[in-house]
VMD Tcl script that draws the C-alpha trace (Angstrom):
set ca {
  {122.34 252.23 123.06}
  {121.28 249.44 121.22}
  {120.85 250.21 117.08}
  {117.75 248.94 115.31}
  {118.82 246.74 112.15}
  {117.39 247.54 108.43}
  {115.08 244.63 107.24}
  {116.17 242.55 109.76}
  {114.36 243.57 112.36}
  {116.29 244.25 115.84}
  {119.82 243.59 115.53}
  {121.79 240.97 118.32}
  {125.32 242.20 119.32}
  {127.86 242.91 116.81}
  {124.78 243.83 114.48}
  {123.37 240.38 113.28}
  {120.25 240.22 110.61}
  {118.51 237.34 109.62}
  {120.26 235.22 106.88}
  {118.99 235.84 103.39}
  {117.36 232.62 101.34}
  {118.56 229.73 101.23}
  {119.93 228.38 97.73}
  {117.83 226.54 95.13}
  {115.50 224.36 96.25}
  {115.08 220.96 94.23}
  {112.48 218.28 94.90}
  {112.54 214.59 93.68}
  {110.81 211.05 94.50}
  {111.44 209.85 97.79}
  {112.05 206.61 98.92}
  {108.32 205.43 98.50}
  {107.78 207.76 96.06}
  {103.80 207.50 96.29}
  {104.18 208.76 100.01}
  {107.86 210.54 99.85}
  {109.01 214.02 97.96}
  {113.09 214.31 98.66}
  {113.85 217.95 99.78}
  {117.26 219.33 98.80}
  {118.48 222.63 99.10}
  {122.30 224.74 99.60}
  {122.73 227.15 102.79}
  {122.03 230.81 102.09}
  {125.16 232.85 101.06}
  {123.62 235.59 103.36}
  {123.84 234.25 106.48}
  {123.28 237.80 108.30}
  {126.47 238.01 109.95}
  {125.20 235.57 111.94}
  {125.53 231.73 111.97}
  {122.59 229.10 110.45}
  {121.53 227.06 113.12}
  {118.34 225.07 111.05}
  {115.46 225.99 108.73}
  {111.96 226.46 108.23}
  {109.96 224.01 105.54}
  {106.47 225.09 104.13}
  {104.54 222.70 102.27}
  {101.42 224.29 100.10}
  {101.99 227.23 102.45}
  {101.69 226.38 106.16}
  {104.62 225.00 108.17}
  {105.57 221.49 107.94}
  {108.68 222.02 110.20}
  {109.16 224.98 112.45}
  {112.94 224.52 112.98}
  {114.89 221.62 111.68}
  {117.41 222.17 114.40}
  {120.52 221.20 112.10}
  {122.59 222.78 109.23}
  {121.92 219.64 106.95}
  {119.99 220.86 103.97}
  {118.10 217.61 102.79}
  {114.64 216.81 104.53}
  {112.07 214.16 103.38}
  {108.58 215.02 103.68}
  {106.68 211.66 104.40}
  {102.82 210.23 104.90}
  {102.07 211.98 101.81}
  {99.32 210.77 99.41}
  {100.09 209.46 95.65}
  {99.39 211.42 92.93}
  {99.15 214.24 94.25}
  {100.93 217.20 93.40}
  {102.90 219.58 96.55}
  {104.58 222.82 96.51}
  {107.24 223.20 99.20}
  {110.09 226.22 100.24}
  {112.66 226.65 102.91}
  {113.83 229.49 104.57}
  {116.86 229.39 107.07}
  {117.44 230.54 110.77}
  {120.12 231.88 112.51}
  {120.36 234.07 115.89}
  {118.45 237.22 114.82}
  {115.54 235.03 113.65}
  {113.97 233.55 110.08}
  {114.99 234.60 107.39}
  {113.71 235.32 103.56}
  {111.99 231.81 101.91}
  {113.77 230.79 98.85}
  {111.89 229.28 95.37}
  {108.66 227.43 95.46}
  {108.98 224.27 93.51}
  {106.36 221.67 93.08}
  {106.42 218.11 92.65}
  {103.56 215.02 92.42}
  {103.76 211.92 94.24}
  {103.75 208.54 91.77}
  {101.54 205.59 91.24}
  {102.36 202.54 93.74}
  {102.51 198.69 93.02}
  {99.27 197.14 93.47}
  {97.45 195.78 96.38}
  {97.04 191.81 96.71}
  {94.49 190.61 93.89}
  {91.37 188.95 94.92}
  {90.80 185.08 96.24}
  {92.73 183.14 94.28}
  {90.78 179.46 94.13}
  {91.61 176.09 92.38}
  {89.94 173.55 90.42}
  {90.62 170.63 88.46}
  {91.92 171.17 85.01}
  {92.02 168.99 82.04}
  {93.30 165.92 82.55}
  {92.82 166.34 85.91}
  {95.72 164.27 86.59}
  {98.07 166.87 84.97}
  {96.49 170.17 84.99}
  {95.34 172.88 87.96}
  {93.09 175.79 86.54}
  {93.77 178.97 89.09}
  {91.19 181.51 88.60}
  {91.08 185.38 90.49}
  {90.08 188.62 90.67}
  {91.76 192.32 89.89}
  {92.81 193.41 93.21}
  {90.74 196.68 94.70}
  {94.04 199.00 95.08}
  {95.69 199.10 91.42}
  {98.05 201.22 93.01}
  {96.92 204.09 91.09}
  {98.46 202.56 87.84}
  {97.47 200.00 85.13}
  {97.35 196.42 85.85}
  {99.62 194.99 82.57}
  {99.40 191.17 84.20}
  {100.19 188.91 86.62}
  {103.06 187.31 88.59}
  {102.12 183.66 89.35}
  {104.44 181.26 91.68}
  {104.07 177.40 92.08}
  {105.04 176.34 95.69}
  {107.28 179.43 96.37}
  {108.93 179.61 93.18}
  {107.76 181.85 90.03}
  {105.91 179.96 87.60}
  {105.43 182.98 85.42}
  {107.13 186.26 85.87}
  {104.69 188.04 83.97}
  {101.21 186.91 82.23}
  {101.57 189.83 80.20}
  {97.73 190.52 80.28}
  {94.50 191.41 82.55}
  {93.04 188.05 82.07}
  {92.56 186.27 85.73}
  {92.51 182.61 85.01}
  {95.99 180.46 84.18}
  {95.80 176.96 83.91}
  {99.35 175.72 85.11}
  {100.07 172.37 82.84}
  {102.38 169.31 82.75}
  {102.01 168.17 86.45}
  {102.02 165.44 88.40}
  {99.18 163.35 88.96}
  {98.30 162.61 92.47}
  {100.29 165.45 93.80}
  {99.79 168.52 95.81}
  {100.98 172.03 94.54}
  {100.25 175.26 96.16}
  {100.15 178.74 94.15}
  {99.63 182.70 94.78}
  {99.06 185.79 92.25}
  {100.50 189.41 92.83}
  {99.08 191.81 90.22}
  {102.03 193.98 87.80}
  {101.64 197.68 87.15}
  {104.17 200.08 85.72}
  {105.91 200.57 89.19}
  {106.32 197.45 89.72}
  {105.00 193.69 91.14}
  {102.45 194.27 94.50}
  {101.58 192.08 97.02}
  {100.93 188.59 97.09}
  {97.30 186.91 97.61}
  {96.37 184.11 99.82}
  {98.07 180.66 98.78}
  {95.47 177.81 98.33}
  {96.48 174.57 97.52}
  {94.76 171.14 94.99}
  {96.09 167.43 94.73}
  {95.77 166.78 91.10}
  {93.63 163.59 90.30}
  {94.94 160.03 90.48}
  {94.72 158.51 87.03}
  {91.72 156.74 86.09}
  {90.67 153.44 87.56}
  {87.76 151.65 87.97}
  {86.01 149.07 90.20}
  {82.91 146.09 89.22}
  {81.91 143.25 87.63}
  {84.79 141.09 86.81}
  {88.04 142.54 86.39}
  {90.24 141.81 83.73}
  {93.74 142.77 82.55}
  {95.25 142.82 78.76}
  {97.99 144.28 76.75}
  {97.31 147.96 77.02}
  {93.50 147.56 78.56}
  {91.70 146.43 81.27}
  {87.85 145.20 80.94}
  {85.13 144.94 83.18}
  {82.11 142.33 82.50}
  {78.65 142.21 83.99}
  {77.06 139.22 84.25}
  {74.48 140.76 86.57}
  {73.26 143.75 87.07}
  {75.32 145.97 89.35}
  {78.07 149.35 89.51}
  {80.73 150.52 87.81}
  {82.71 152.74 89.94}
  {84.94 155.54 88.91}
  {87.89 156.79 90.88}
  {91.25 158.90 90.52}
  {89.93 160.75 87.24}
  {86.99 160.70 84.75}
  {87.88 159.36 81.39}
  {86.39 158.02 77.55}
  {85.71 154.37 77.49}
  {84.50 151.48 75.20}
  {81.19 149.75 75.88}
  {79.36 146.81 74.83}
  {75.25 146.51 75.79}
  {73.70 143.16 74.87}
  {70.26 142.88 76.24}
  {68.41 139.72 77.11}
  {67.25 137.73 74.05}
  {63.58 136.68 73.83}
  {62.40 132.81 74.23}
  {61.69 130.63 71.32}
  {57.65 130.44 70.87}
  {55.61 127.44 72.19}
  {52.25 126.53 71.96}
  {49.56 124.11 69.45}
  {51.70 125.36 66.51}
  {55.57 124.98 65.74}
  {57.21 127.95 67.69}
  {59.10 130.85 65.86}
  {62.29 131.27 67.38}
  {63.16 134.04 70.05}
  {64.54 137.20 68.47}
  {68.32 138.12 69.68}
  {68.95 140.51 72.06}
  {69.57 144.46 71.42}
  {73.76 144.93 71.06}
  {75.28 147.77 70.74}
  {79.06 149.10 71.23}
  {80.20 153.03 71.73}
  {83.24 154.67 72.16}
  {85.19 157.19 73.86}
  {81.77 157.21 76.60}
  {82.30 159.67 79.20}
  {82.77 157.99 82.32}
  {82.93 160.51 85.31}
  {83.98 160.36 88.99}
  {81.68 157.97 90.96}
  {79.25 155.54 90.89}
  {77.51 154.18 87.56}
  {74.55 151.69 87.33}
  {74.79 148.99 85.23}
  {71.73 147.15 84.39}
  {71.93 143.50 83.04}
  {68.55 142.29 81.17}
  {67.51 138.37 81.20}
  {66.27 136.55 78.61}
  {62.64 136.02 78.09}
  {61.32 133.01 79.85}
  {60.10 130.57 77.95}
  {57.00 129.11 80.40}
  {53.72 129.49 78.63}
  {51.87 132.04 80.53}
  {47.86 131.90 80.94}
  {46.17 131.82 77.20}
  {46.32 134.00 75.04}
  {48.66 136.28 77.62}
  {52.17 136.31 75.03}
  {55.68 134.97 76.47}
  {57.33 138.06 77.70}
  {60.38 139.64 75.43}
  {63.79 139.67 76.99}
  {64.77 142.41 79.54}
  {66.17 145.68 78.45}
  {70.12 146.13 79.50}
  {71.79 149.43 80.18}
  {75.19 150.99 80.93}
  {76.68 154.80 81.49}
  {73.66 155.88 78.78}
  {73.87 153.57 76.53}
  {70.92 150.84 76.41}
  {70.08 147.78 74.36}
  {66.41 146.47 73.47}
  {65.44 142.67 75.13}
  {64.29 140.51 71.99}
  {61.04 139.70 70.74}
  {59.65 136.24 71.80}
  {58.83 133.34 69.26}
  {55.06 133.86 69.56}
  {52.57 132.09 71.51}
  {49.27 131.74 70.05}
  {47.43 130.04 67.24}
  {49.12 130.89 64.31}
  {51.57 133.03 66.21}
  {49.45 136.56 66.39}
  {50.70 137.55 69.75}
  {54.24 137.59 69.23}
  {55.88 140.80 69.82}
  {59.30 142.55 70.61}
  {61.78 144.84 69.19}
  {65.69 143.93 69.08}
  {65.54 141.41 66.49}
  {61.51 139.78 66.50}
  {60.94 136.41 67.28}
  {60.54 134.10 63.95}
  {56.52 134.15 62.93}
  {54.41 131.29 62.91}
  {51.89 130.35 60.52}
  {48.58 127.97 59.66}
  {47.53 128.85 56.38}
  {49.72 130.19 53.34}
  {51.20 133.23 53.80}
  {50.01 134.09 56.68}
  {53.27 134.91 59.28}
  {53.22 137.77 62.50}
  {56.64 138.83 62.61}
  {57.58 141.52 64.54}
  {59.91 144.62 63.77}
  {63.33 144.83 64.33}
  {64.48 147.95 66.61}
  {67.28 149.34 63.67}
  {70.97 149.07 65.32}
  {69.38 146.54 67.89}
  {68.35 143.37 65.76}
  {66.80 142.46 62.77}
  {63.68 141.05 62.06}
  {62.42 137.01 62.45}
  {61.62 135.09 59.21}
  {58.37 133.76 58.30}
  {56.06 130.96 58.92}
  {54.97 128.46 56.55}
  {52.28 125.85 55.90}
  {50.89 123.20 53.60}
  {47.52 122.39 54.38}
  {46.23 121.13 50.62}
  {45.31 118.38 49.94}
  {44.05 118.35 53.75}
  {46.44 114.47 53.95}
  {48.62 116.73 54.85}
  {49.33 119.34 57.56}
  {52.56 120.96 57.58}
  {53.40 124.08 59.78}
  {56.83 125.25 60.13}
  {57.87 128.71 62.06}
  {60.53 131.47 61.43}
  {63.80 131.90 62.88}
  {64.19 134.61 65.58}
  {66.24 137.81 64.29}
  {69.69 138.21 65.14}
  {72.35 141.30 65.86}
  {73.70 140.52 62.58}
  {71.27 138.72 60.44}
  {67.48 138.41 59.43}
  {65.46 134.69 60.42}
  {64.91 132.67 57.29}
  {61.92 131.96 56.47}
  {60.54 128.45 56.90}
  {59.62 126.11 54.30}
  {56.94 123.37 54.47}
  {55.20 121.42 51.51}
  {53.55 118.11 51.30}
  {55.58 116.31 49.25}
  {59.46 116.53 50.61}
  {61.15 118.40 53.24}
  {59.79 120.78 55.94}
  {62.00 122.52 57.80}
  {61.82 125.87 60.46}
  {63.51 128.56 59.41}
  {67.32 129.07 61.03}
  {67.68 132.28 63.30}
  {69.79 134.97 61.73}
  {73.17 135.31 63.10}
  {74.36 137.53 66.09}
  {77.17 139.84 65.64}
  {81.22 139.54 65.95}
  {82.78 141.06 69.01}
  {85.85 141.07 70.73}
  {84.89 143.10 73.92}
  {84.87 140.34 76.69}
  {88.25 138.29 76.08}
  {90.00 139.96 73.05}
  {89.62 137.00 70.63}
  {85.81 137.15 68.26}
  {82.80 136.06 70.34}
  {79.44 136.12 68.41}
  {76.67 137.08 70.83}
  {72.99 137.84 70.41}
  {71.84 135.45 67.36}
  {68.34 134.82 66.94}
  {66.93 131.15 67.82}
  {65.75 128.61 65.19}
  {62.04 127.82 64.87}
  {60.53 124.63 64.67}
  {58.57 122.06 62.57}
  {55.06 119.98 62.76}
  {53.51 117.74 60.44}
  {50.22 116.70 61.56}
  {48.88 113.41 59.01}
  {45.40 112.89 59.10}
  {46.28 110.72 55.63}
  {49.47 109.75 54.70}
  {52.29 111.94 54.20}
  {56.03 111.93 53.56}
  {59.73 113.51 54.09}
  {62.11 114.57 56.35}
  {60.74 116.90 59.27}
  {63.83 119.53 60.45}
  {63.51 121.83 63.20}
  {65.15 125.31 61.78}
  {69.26 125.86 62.85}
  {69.84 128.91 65.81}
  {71.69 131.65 64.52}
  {75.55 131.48 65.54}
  {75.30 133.01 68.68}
  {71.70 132.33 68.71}
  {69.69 128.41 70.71}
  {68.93 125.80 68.67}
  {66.23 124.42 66.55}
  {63.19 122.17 67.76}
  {61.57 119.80 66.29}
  {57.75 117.74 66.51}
  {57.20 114.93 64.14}
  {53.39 113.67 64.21}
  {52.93 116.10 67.00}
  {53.82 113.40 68.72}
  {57.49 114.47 70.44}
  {58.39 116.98 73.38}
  {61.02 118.32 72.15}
  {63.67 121.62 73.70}
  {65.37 124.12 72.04}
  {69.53 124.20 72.15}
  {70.52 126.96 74.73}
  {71.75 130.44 73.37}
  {74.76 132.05 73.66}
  {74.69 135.60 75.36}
  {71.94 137.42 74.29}
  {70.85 135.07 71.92}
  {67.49 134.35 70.96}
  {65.97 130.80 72.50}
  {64.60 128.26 70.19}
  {61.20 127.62 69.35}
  {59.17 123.89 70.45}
  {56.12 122.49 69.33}
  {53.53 121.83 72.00}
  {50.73 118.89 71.92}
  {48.10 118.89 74.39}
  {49.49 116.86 77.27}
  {52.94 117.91 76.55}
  {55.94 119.87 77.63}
  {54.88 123.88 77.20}
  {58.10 125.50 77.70}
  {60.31 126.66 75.13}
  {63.72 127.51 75.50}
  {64.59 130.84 77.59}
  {66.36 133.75 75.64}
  {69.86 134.21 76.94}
  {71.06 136.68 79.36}
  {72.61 140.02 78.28}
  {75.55 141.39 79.46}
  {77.43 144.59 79.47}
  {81.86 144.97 79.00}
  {83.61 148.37 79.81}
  {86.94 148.68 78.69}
  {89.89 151.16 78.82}
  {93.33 152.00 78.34}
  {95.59 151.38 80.73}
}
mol new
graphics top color blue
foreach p $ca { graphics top sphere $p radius 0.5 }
foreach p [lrange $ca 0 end-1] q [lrange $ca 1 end] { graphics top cylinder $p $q radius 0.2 }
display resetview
């Protein structure tokens, strides 16, 4: 007859029970530990009379595995999710069935390293030439830890182990200009460094360099000079450069009375001018011509010239019209003319452009003799004197004011935009005497005229750059053209 066993249900042959629990049962981090708890555990030292063949695992109660099928007494339970905390226990089997589940531990699953951050993109840095400015985002999956920083590699190699913050911008210095680097970010937590992002790539900038107008090369500088109007082109990289405006100067006044001379140009120099990446206008201004126009319409004022924001003022002309009322211009005025005492029309210098033109003057008492002498034009770097005229010695047109010193265009001093000299008349309806001068152009600036008797055509000397032109006397039946204010011009330079 076959017996019936006590708390181990029916008993096989020779009497076998079910074994009794297994020894303690010890969790711990698996390999992944966000996904893995390690099972470990000793064979029961019941074993029912019978022999262990495998064991049962519970986790958080239900079966996880119904029968190992082995005496080994590890077992990792994987697929699990992080930070979460599980309870597992083990119970073993031999031929009489399962036996009696041991202790109950628990254990939580960790943080894991952190998903790839976000698009990592690149831009230009500062110099462009030398520096790369990467820029991010946090990733989504922080791995269910802190971010402390980032790992940043440079074409495969780290760069940075560690930023050692959250910030998500690094500008990666002291490269190569003209060169093409490539770079990816993998975000840090406590566990460890995650997953790499994408890998973009940027050429950093050639260095500066610059096309237009005509080129030329110095010890440590290169310049670039406009005669005419056209572009200055930027390639490679932006940079600061060093320019000089000089606008078109204004031409010397002509008409019945002596003409004032033409008032210099606008000239002006900046530095360290931002020059950026492409194409910039550059806008030469001619002088004022110095053809009469229809009565009482004035001679026009030199042209405006312009470069990369900076701009210079054309000069005023000499005047035109009886007694020189319809002269005009900023930049340095054209000289005034006058028919009685006193009176002058000078215009107004444009402050950091020019200065102003000097005076007329006359002598008209005792009526033997009619004197009338005009101002010099303004220059960059000096007022027009004033003219001088009596009856009884010398009359003489004031000298244009002086242009300014610059070394811009060929590295040694050149004076541009000096205002023109203005000229003399001495009408006799008596007798008169003296000497009868036409007034000097300023350095930089056209020369003087002169009209004895009203008698003479007579042209004013050419000016330099930007210089004022100088003033003639016109008779009925005459010449009527004065001479023309001188072109501007515009120099770029930069270190090379």
């Amino acid at each position: 007859m076959v017996g019936i066993g006590v708390l181990g249900g029916i008993a096989g042959q020779g009497g076998v029970k079910v074994c009794g629990a297994p020894g303690t049962l010890s969790l711990s981090a698996g390999g992944t530990p966000a996904t893995q708890i390690a099972l470990s555990w000793s064979a029961p030292s019941d074993t029912g009379g019978g022999t262990v063949s495998g064991y049962r695992i519970k986790k958080d109660g239900s079966t996880l595995v119904a029968d190992t099928g082995s005496t080994g007494t590890t077992y990792t339970a994987t697929g699990l999710t992080r930070l979460t905390s599980y309870n597992f226990n083990v119970a073993a089997i031999n031929e009489a069935g399962t036996g009696a589940d041991g202790n109950t531990p628990s254990l939580t699953t960790s943080a894991e390293v952190p998903g790839a951050p976000g698009t990592l993109s690149l831009s230009a840095g500062d110099p462009a030439t030398t520096v790369i400015t990467l820029s991010w985002s946090a990733p989504s999956d922080t791995g269910g830890a802190t971010i402390t920083g980032y790992r940043i590699k440079k074409d495969g190699s780290t760069l940075v182990a560690d930023t050692g913050t959250t910030g998500t911008t690094y500008s990666a210095t002291g490269l190569t200009q003209n060169t093409s680097y490539n770079f990816n970010v993998a975000a840090i937590n406590s566990i460890g460094t995650g997953t790499d992002g994408n890998t973009p790539s940027l050429t950093t900038a050639a260095p500066f360099s610059a096309s237009g107008g005509t080129e030329t090369s110095y010890t440590g500088y290169k310049s670039h000079t406009f005669t005419s109007s056209g572009s200055f082109v930027v390639s490679g990289s932006a940079g600061d450069v060093d320019i000089l405006v000089v606008a078109g100067g204004g031409p010397g006044g002509v008409y019945t009375q002596p003409g004032g001379g033409g008032g210099a140009g606008g000239m002006q120099t900046s530095t360290s001018v931002s020059a950026t990446v492409g194409s910039h206008t550059i806008t030469i201004g001619g002088g004022g011509s110095g053809s009469l126009p229809s009565y009482p319409t004035p001679l026009a004022n030199g042209a405006d010239s312009s470069g990369l924001s900076v701009t210079s003022t054309g000069g005023g002309n000499g005047g035109t019209g009886d007694g020189g009322q319809y002269q005009a211009g900023d930049g340095g005025s054209g000289g005034g003319t006058s028919r009685t005492s006193g009176d002058s029309a000078n215009g107004s210098g444009t402050a950091g452009q020019g200065n102003d033109g000097g005076s007329g003057a006359s002598s008209m008492i005792p009526w033997e003799c009619a004197v009338v002498s005009a101002g010099g034009g303004g220059g960059k770097g000096a007022v027009g004197a004033t003219a001088t005229a009596n009856c009884s010695g010398n009359w003489t047109g004031g000298a244009g004011g002086n242009g300014a010193v610059n070394a811009y265009k060929t590295g040694s001093n050149i004076t541009y935009a000096g205002g023109g000299g203005g000229s003399v008349v001495f009408s006799a309806w008596g007798s008169g005497s003296g000497s009868f001068s036409g007034g000097a152009g300023g350095t930089g600036g056209g020369g003087d005229a002169e009209s004895e008797n009203g008698q003479n055509d007579q042209t004013g000397g050419d000016p330099n750059t930007g210089g004022g032109g100088g003033g003639v006397t016109n008779t009925s039946g005459h010449d009527t053209t004065s001479t023309n204010g001188g072109s501007g011009i515009v120099v770029i330079r930069y270190a090379v």
